[in-house]
C-alpha positions in Angstrom: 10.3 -33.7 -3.7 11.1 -30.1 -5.4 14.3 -28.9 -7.6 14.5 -25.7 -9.2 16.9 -22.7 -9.8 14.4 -20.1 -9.3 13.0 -20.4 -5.7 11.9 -17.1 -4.3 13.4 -16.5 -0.5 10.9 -15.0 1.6 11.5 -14.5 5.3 14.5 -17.0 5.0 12.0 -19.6 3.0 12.8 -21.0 -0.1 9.5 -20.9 -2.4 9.6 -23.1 -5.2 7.7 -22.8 -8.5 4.3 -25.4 -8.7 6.6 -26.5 -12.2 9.3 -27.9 -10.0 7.2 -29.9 -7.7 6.7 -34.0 -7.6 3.3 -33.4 -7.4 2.5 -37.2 -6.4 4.2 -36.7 -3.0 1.9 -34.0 -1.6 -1.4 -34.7 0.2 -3.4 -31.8 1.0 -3.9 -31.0 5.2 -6.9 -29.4 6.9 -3.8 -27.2 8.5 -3.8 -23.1 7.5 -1.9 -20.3 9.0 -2.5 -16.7 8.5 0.4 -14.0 7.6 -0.6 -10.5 7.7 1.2 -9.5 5.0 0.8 -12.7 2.8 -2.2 -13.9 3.8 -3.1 -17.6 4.2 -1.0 -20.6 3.6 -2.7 -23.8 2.6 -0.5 -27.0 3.9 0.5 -29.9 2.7 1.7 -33.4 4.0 4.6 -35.0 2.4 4.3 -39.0 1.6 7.3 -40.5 1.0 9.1 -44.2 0.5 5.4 -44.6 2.8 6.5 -42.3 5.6 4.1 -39.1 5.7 5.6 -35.5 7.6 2.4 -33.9 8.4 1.9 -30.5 7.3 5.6 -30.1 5.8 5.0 -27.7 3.1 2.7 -24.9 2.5 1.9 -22.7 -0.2 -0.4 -19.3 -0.7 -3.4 -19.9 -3.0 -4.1 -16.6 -3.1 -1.8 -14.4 -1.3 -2.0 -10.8 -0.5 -1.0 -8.2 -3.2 2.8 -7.8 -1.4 2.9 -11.4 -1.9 2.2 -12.0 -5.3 5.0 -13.3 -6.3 5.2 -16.5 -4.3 1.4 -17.3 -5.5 1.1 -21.7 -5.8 5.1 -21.7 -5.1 5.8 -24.4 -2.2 8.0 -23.9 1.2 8.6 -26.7 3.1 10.0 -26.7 7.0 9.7 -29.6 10.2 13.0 -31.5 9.3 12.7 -30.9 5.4 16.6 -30.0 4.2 16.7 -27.6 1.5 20.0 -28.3 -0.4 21.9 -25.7 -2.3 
């Protein structure tokens, strides 16, 4: 679903880069949230083995300036396990 070495942590999130993403698994959702510092988070659904966990991950498009760095990286939560 995602593997890298350089995730960004944010607010105990794990951001990964767009590069280390299996791109084929992720459906875009209607769903967005708004952060007041980041701005707002586009969802995705996760599709796996035919199984889909609605709006899983999300990601920031276009994130506020004090969130530039996370820009297209992807954080996932609701029963997603982030390994170490």
């Amino acid at each position: 679903m995602a593997e890298s070495e350089e995730t960004v942590v944010v607010e105990g999130n794990h951001y990964f880069p767009p590069a280390g993403i299996t791109k084929e698994l992720y459906q875009d959702s209607e769903m967005t949230t708004h952060c007041g510092w980041k701005g707002t988070a586009n969802y995705y659904s996760l599709v796996v083995d035919g199984e889909t966990n609605e709006d899983a991950a999300w990601t920031y498009r276009e994130p506020l300036e004090k969130a530039a760095e996370i820009k297209d990286y992807v954080a996932f939560w609701k029963s997603v396990e982030i390994g170490d």
